[in-house]
N, C-alpha and C positions, 0 to 999 in steps of 0.2 A: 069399299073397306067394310068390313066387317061388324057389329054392330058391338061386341066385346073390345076391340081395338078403337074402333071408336069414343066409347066409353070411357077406356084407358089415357089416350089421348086428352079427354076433354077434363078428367080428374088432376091431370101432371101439370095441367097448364094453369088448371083452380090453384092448385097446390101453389107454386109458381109465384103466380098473381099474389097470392096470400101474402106469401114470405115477403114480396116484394114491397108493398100495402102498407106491411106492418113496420118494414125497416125503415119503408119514406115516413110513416108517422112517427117513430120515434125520431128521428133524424133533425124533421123540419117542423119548427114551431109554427111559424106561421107562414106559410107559402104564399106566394104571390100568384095571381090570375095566373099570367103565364107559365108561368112552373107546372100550375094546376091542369094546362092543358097541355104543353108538352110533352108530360112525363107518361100519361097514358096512349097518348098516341105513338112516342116512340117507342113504349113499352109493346102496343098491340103490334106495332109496325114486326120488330125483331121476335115478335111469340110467331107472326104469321112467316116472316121469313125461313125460324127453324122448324113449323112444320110441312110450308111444301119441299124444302130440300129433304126433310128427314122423309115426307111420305114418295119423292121421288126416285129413294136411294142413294143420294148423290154423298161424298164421301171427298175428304183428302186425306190423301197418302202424304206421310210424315218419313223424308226419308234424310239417312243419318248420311254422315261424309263417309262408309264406306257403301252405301248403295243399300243398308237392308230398309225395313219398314219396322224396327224396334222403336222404339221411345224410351230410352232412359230415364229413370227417376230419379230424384237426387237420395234416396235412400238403398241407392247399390241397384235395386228393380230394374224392369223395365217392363212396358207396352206391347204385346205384338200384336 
């Protein structure tokens, strides 16, 4: 992997973690032990999940009842 892509990757995930951070501390006054461990092991668990699928290319196809690969939005849109 490249050393720019790299970089990118390791920024979005900062980023991520941040958001994430900030919303568990507004959220929970006072957490408890286990919360305290929990929450960042299933948080690294699923960061690491979406980047070996993402750096594998791995993908699902979203396919509608007549067979295309659009994705509708509920504002009339849609996905392709």
């Amino acid at each position: 992997m490249p050393f720019l892509e790299l970089l990118a990757l390791a920024v979005t995930l900062a980023i991520d973690a941040l958001a994430v951070s900030i919303a568990t501390g507004i959220t929970l006054v006072k957490p408890s032990f286990s919360q305290l461990l929990r929450m960042p092991l299933a948080f690294g668990l699923f960061q690491a999940i979406m980047s070996v699928t993402g750096g594998l290319g791995l993908s699902v196809d979203i396919l509608s009842s007549d067979g295309s690969t659009e994705l509708p939005l509920p504002c009339g849109l849609s996905l392709v």
